[in-house]
mmCIF file as gemmi writes it, N, C-alpha and C atoms, coordinates in Angstrom:
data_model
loop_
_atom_site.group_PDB
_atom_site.id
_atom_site.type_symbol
_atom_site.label_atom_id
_atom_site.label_alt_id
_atom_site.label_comp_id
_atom_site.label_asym_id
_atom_site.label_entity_id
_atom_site.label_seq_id
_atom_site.pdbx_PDB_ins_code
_atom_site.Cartn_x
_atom_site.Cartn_y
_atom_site.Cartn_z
_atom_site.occupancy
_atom_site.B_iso_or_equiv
_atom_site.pdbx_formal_charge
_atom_site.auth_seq_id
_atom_site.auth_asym_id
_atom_site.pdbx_PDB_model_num
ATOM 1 N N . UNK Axp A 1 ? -67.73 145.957 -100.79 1 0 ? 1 A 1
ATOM 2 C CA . UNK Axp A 1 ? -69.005 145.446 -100.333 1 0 ? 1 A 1
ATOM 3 C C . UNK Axp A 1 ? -69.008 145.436 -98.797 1 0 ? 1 A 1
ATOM 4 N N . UNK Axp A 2 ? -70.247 145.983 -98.251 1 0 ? 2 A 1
ATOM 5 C CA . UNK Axp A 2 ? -69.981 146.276 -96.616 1 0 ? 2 A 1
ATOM 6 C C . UNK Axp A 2 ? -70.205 144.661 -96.756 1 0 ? 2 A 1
ATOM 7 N N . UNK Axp A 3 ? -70.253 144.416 -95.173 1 0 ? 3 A 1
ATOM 8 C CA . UNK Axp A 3 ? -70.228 143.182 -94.218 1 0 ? 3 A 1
ATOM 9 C C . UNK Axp A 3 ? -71.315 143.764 -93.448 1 0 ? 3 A 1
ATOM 10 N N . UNK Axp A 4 ? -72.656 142.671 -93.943 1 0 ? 4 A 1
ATOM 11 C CA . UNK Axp A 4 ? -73.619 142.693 -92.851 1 0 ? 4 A 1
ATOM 12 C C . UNK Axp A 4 ? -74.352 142.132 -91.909 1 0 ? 4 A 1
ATOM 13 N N . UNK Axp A 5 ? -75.29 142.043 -90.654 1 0 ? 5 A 1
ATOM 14 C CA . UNK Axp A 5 ? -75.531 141.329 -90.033 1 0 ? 5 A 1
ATOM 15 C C . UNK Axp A 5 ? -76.136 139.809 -90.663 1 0 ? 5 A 1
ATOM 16 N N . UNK Axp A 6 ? -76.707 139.799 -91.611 1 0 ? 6 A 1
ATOM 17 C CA . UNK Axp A 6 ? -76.701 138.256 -92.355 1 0 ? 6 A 1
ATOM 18 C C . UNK Axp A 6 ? -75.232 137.648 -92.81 1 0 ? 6 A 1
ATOM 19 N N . UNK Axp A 7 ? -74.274 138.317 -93.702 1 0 ? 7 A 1
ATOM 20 C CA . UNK Axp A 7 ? -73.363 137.976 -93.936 1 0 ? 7 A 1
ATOM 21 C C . UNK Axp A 7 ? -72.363 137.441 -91.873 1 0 ? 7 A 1
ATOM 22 N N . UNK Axp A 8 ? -72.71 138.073 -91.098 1 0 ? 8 A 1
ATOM 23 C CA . UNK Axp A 8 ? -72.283 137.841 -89.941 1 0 ? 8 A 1
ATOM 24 C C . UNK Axp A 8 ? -72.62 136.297 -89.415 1 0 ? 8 A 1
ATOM 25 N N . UNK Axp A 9 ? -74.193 136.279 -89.399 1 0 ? 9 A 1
ATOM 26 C CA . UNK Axp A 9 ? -74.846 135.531 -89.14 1 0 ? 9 A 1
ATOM 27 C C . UNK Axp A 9 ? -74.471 133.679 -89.772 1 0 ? 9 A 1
ATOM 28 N N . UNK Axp A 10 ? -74.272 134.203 -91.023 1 0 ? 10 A 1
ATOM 29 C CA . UNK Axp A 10 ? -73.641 133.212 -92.043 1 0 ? 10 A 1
ATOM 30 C C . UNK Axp A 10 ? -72.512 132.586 -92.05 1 0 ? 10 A 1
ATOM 31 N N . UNK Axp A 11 ? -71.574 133.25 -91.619 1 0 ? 11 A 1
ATOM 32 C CA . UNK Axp A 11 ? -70.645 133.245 -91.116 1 0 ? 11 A 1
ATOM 33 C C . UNK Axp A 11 ? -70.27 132.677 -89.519 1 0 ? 11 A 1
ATOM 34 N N . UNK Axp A 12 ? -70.678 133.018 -88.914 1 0 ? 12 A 1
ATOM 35 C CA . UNK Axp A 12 ? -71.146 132.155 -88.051 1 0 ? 12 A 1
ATOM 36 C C . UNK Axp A 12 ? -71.41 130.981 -87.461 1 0 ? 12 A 1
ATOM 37 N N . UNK Axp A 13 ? -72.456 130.504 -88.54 1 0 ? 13 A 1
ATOM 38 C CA . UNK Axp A 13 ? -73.381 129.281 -88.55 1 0 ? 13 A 1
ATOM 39 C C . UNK Axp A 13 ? -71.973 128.144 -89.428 1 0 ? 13 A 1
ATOM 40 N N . UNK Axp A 14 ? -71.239 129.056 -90.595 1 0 ? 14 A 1
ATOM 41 C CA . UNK Axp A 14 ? -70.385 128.575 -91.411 1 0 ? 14 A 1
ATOM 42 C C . UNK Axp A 14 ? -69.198 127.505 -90.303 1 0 ? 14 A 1
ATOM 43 N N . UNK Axp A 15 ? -68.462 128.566 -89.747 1 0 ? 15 A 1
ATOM 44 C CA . UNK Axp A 15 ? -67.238 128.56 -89.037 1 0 ? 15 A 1
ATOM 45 C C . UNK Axp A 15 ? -67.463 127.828 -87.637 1 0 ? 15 A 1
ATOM 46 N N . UNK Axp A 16 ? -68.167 127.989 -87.03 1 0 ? 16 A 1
ATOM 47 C CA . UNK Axp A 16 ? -68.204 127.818 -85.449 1 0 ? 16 A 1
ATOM 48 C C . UNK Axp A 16 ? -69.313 126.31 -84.815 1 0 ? 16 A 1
ATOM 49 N N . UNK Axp A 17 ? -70.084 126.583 -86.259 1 0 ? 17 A 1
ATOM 50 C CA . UNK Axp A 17 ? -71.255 125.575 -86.167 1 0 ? 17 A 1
ATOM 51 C C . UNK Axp A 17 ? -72.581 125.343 -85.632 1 0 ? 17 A 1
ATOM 52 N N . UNK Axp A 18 ? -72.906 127.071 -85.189 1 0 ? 18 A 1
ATOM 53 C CA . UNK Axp A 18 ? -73.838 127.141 -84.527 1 0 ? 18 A 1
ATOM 54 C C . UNK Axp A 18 ? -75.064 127.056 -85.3 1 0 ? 18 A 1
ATOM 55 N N . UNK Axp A 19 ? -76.682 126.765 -84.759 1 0 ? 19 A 1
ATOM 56 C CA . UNK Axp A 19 ? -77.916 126.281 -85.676 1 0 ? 19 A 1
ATOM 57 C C . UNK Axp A 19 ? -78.052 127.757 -85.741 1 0 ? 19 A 1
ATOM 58 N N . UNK Axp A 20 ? -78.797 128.355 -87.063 1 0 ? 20 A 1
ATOM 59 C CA . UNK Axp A 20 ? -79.252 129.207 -87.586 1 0 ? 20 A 1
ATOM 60 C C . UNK Axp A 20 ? -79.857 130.172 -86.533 1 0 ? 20 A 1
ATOM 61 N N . UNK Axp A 21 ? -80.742 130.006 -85.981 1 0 ? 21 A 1
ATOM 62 C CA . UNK Axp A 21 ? -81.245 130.504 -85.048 1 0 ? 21 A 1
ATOM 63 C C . UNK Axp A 21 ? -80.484 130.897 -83.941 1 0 ? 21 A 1
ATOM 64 N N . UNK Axp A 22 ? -79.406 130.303 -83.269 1 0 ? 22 A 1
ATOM 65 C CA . UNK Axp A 22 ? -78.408 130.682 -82.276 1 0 ? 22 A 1
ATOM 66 C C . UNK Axp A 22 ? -77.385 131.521 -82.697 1 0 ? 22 A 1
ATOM 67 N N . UNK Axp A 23 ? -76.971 131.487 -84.067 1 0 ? 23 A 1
ATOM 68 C CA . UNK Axp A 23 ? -76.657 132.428 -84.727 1 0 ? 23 A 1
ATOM 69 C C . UNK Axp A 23 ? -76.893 133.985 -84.889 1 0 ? 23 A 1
ATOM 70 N N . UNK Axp A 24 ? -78.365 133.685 -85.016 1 0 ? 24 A 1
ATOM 71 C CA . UNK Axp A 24 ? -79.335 135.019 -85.07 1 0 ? 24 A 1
ATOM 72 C C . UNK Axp A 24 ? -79.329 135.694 -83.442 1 0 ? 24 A 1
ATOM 73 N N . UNK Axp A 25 ? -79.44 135.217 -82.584 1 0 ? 25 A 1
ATOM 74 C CA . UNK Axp A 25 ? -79.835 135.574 -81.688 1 0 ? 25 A 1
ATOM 75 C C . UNK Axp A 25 ? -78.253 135.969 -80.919 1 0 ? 25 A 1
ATOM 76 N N . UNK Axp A 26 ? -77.331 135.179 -80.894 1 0 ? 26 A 1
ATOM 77 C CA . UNK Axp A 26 ? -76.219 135.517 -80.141 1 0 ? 26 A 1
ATOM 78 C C . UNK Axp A 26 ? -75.423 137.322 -81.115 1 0 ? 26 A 1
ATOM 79 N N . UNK Axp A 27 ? -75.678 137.451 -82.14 1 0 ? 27 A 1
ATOM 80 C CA . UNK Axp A 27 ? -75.388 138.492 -83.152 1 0 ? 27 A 1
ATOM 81 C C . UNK Axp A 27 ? -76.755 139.679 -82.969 1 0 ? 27 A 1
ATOM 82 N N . UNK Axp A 28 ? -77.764 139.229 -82.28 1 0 ? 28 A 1
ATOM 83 C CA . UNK Axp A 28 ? -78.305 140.568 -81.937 1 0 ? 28 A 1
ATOM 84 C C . UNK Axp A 28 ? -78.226 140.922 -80.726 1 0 ? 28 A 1
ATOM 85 N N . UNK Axp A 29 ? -78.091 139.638 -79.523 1 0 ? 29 A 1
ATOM 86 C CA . UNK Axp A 29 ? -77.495 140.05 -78.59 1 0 ? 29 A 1
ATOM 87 C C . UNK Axp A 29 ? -76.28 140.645 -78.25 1 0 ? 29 A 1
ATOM 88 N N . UNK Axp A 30 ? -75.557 140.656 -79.1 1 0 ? 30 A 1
ATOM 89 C CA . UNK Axp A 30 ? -73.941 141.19 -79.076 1 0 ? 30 A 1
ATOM 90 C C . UNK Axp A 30 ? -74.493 142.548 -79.317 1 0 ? 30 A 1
ATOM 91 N N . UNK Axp A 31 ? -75.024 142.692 -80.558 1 0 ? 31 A 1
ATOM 92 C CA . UNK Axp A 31 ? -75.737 144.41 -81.015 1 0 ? 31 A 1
ATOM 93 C C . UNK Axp A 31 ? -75.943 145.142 -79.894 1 0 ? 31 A 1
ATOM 94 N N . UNK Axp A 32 ? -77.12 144.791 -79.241 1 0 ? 32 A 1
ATOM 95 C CA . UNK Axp A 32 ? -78.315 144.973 -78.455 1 0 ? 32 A 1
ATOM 96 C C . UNK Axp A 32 ? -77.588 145.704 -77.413 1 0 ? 32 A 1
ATOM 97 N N . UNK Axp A 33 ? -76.354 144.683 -76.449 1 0 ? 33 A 1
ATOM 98 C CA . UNK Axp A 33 ? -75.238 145.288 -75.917 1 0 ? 33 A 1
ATOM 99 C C . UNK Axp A 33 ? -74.715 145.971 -75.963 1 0 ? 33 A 1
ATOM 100 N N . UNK Axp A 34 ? -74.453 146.301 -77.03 1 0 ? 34 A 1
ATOM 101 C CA . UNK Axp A 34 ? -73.382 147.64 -77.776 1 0 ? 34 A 1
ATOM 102 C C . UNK Axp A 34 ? -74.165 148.689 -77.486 1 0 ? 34 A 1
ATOM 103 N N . UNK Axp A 35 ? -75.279 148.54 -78.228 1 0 ? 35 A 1
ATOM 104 C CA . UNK Axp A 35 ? -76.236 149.907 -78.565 1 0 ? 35 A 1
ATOM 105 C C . UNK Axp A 35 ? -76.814 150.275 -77.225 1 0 ? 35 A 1
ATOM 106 N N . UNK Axp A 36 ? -76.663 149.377 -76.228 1 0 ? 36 A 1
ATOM 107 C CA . UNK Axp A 36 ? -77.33 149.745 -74.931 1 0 ? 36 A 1
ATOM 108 C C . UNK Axp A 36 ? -75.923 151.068 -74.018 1 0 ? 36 A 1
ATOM 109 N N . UNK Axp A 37 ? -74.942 150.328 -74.465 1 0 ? 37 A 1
ATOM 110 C CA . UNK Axp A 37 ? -73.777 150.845 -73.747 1 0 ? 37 A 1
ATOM 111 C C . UNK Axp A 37 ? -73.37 151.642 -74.374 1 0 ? 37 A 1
ATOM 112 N N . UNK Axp A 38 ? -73.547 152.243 -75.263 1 0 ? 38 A 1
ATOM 113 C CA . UNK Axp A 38 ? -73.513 153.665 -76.092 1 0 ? 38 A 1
ATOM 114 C C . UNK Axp A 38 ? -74.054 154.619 -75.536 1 0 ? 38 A 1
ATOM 115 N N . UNK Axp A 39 ? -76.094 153.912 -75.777 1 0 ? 39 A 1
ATOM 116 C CA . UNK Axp A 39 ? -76.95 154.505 -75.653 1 0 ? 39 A 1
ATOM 117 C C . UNK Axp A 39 ? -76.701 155.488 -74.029 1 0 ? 39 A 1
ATOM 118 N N . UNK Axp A 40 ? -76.061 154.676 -73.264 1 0 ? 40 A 1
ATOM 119 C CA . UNK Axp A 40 ? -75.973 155.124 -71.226 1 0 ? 40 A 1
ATOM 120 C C . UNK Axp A 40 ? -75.178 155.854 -71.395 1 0 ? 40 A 1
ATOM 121 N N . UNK Axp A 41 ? -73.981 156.362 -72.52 1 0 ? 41 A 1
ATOM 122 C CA . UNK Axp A 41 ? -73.287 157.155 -72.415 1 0 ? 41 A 1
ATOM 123 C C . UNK Axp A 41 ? -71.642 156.751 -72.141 1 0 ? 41 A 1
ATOM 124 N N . UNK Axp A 42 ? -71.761 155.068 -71.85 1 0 ? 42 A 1
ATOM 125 C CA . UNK Axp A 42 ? -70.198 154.549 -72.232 1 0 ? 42 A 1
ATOM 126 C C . UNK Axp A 42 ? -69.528 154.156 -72.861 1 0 ? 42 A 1
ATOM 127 N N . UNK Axp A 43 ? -68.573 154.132 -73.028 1 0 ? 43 A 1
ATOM 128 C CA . UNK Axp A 43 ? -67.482 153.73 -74.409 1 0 ? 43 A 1
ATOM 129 C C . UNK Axp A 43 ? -67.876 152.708 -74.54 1 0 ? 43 A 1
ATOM 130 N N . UNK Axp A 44 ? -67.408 151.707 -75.368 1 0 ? 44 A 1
ATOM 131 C CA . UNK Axp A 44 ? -67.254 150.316 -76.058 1 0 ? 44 A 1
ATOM 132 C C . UNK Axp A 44 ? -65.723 149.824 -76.59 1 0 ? 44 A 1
ATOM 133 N N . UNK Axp A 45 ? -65.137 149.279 -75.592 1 0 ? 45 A 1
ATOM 134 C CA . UNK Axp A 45 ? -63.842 149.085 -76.146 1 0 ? 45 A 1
ATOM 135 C C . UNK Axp A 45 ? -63.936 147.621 -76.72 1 0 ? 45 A 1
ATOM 136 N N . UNK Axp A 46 ? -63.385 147.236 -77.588 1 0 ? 46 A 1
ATOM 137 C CA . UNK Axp A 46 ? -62.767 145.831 -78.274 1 0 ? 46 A 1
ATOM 138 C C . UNK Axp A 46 ? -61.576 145.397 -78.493 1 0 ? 46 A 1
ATOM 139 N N . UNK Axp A 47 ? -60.585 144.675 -77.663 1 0 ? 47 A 1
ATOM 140 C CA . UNK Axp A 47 ? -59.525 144.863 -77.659 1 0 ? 47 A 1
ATOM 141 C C . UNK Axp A 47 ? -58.778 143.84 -79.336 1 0 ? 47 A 1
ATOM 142 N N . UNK Axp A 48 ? -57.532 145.035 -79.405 1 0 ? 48 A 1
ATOM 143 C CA . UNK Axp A 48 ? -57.279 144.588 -81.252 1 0 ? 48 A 1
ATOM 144 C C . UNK Axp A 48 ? -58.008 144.7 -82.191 1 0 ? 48 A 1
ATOM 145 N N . UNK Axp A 49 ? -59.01 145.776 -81.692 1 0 ? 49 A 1
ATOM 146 C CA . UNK Axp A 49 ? -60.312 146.056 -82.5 1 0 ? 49 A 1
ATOM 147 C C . UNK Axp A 49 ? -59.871 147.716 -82.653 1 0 ? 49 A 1
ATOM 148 N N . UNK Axp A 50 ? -60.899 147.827 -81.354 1 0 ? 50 A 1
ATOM 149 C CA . UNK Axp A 50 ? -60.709 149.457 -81.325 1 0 ? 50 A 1
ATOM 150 C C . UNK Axp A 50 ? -61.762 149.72 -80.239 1 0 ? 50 A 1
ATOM 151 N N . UNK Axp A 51 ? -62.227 151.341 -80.225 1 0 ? 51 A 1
ATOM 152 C CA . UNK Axp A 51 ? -63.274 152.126 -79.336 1 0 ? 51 A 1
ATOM 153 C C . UNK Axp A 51 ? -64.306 152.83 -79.849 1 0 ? 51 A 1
ATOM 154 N N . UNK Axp A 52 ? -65.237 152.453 -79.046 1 0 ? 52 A 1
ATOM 155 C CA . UNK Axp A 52 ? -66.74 153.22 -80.105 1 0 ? 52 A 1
ATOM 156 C C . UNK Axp A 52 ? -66.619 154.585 -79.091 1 0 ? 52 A 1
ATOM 157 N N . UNK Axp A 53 ? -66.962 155.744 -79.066 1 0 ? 53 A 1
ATOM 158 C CA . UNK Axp A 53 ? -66.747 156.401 -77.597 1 0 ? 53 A 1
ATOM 159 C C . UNK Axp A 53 ? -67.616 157.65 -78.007 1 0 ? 53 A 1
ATOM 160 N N . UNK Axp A 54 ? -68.41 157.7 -76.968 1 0 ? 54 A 1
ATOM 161 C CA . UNK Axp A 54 ? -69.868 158.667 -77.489 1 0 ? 54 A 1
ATOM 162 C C . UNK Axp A 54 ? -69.294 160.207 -76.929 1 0 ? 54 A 1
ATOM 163 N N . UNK Axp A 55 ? -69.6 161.441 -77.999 1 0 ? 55 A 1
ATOM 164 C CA . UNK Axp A 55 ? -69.002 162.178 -77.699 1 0 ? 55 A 1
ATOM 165 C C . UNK Axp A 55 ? -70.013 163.243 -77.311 1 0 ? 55 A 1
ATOM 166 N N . UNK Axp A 56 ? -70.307 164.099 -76.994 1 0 ? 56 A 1
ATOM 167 C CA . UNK Axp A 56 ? -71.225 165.218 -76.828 1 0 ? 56 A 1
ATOM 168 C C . UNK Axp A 56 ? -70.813 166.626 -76.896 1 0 ? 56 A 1
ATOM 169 N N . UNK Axp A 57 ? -71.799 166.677 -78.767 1 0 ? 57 A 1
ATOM 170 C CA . UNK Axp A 57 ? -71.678 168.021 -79.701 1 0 ? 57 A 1
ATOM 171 C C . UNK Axp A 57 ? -72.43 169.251 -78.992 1 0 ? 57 A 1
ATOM 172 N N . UNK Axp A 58 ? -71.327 170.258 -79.068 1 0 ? 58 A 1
ATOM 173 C CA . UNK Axp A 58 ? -72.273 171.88 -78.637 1 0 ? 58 A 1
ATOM 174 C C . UNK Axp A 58 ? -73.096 172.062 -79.616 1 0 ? 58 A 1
ATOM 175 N N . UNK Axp A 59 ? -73.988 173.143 -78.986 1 0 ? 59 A 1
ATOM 176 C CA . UNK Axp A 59 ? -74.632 173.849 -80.143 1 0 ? 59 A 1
ATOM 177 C C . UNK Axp A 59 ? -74.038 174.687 -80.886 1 0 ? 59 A 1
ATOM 178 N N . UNK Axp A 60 ? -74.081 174.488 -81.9 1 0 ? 60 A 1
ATOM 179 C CA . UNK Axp A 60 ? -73.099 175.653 -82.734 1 0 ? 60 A 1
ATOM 180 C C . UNK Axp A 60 ? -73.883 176.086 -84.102 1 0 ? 60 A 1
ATOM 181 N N . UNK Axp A 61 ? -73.226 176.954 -84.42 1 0 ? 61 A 1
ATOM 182 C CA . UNK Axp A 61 ? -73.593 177.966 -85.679 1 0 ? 61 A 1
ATOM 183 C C . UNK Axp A 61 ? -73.656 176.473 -87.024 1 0 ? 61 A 1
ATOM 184 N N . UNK Axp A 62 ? -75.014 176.443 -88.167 1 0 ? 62 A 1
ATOM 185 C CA . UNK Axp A 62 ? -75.019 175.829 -88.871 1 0 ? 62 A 1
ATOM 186 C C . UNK Axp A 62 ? -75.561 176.309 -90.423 1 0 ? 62 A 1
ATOM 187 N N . UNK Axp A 63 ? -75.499 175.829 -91.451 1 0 ? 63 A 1
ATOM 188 C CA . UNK Axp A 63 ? -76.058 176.853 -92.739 1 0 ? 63 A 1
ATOM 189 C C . UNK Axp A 63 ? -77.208 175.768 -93.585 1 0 ? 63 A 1
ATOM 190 N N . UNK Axp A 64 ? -78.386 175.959 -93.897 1 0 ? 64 A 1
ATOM 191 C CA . UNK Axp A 64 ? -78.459 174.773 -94.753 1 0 ? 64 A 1
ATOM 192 C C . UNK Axp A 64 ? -78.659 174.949 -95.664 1 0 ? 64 A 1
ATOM 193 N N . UNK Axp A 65 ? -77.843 173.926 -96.542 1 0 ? 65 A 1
ATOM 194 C CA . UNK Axp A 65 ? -77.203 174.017 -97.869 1 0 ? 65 A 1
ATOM 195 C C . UNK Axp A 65 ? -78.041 174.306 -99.211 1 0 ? 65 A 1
ATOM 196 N N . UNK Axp A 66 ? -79.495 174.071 -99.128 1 0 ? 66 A 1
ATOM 197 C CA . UNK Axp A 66 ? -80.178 174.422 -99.58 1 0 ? 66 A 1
ATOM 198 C C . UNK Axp A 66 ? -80.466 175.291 -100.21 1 0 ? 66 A 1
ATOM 199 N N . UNK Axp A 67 ? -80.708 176.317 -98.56 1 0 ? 67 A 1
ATOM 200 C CA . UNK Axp A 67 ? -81.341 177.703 -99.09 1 0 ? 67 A 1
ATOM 201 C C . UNK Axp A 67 ? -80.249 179.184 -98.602 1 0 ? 67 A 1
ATOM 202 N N . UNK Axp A 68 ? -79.148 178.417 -98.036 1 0 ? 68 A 1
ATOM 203 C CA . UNK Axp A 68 ? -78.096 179.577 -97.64 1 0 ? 68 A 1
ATOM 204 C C . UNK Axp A 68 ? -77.931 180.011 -95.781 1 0 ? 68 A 1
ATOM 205 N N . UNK Axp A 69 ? -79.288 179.665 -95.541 1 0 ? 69 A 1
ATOM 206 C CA . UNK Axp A 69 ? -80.307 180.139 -94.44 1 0 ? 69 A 1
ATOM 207 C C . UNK Axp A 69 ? -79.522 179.953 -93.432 1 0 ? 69 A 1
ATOM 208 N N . UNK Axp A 70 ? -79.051 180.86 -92.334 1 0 ? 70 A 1
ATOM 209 C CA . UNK Axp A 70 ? -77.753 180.572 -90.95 1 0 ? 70 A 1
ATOM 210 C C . UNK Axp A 70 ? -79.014 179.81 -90.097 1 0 ? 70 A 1
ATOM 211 N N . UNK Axp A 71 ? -78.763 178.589 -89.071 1 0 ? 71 A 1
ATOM 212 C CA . UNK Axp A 71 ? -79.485 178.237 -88.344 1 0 ? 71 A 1
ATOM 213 C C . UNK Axp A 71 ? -78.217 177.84 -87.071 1 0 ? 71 A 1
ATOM 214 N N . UNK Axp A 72 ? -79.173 177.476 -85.558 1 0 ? 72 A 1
ATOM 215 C CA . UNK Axp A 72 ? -77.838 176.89 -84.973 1 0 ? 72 A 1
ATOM 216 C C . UNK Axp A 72 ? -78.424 175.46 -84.839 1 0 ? 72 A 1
ATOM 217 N N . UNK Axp A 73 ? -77.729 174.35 -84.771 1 0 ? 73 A 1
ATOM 218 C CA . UNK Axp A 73 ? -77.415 173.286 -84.913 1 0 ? 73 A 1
ATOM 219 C C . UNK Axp A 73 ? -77.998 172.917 -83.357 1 0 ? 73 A 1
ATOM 220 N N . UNK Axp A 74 ? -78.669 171.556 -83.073 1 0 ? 74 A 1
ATOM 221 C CA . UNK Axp A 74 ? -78.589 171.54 -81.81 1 0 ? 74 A 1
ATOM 222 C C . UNK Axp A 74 ? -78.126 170.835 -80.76 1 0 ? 74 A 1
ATOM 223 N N . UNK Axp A 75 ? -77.459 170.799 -79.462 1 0 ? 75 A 1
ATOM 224 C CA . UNK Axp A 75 ? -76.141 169.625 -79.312 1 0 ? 75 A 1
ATOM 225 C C . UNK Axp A 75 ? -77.364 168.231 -79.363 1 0 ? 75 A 1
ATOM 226 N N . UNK Axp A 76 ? -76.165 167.524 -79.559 1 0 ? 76 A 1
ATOM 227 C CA . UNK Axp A 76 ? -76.099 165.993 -79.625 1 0 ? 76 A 1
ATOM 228 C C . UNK Axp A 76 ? -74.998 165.21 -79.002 1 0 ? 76 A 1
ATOM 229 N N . UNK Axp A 77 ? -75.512 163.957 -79.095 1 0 ? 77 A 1
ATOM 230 C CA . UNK Axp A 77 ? -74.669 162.706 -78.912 1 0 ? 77 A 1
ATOM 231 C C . UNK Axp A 77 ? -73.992 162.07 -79.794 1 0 ? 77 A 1
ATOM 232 N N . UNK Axp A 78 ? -73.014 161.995 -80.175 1 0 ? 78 A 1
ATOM 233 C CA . UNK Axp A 78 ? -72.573 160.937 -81.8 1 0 ? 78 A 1
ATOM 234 C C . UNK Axp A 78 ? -71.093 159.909 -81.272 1 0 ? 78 A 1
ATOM 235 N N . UNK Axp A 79 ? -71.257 159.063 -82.141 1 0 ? 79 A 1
ATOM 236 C CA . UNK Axp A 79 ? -70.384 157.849 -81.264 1 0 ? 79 A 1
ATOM 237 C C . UNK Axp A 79 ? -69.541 158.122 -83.011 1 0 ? 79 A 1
ATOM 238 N N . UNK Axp A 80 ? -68.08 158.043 -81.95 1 0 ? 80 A 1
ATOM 239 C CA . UNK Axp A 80 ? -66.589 157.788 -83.161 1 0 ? 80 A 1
ATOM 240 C C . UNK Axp A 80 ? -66.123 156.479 -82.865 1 0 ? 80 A 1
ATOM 241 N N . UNK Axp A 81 ? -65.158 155.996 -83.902 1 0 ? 81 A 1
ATOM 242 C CA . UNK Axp A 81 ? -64.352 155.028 -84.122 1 0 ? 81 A 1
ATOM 243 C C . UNK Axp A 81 ? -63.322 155.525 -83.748 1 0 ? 81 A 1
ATOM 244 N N . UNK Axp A 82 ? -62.558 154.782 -82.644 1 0 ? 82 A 1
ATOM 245 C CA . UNK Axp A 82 ? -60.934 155.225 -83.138 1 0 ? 82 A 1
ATOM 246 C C . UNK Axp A 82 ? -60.027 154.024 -83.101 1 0 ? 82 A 1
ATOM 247 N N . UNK Axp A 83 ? -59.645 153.305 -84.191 1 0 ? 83 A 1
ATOM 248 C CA . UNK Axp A 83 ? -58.861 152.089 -84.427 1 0 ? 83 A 1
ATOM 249 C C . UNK Axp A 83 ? -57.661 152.236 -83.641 1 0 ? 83 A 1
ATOM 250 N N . UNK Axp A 84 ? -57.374 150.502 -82.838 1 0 ? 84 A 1
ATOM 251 C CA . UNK Axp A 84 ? -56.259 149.79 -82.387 1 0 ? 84 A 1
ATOM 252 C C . UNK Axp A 84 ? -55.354 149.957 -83.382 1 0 ? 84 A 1
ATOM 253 N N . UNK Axp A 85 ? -54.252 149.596 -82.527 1 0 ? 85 A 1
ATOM 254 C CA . UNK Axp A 85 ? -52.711 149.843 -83.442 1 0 ? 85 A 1
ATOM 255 C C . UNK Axp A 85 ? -52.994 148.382 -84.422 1 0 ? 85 A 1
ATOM 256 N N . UNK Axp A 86 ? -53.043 147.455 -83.559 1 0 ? 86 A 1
ATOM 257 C CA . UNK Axp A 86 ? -53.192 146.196 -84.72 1 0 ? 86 A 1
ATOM 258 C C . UNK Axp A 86 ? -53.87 145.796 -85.626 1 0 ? 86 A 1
ATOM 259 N N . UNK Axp A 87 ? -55.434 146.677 -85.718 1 0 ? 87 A 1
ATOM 260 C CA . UNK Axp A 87 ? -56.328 146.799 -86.58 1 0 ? 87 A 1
ATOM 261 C C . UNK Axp A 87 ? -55.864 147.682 -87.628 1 0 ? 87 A 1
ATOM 262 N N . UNK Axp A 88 ? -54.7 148.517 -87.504 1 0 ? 88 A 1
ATOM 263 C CA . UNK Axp A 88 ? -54.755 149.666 -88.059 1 0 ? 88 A 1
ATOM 264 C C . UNK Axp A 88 ? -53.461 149.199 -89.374 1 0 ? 88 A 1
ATOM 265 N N . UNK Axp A 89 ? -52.629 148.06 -88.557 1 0 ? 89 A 1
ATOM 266 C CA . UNK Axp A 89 ? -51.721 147.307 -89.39 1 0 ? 89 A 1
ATOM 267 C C . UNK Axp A 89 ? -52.114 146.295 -89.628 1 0 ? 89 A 1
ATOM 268 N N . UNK Axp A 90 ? -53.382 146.114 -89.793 1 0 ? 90 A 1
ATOM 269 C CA . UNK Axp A 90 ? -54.132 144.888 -90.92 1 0 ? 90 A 1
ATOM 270 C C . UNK Axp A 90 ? -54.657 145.317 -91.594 1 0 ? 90 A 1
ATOM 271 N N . UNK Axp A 91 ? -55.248 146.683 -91.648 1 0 ? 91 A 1
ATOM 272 C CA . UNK Axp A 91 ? -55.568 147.408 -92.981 1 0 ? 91 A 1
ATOM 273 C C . UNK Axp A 91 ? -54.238 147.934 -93.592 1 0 ? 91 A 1
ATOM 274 N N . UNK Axp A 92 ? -53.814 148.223 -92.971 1 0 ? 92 A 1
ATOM 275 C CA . UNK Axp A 92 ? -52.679 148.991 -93.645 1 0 ? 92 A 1
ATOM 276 C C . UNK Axp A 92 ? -51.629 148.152 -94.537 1 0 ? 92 A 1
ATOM 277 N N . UNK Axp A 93 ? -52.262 146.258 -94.404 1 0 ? 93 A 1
ATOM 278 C CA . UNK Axp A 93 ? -50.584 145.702 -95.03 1 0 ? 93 A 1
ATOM 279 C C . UNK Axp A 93 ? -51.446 144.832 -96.506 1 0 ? 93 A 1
ATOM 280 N N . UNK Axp A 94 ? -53.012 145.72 -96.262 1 0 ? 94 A 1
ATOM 281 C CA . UNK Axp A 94 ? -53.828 145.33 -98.151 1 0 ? 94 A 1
ATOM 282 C C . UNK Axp A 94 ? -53.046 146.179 -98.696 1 0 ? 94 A 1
């Protein structure tokens, strides 16, 4: 089951004690941040977390699957994950 921004929110309000509403708002401001600092083209590090880090795709040769049909693809922006060592041995010790 993913983990989502309500389950966040809930969580939150659960643990820390914040009112519902400060909840809401400090969890889209955290977002809002992220997606801004992506959006400009800079990483996002989280330390014991990991790195969001926006990469920029060529244009390249593409097929669609559909109809067989060769097309080229056109560049983009796309943001990767690449997990901390300590994140990586807290999944790793389920």
């Amino acid at each position: 089951m993913a983990l989502t921004k309500k389950d966040i929110v809930d969580r939150m309000q659960a643990e820390l004690g914040f009112l519902r509403n400060q909840s809401v708002e400090i969890t889209e401001s955290l977002l809002e941040l992220i997606k801004a600092t992506l959006e400009s083209g800079d990483d996002v590090l989280v330390s014991g977390f990991g790195k969001f880090c926006v990469k920029e795709k060529k244009e390249r040769k593409g097929r669609n699957p559909a109809t067989g049909e060769d097309l080229m693809l056109k560049p983009r922006r796309v943001v990767t994950f690449k997990w901390s060592g300590k994140l990586r041995e807290k999944v790793d010790e389920k």
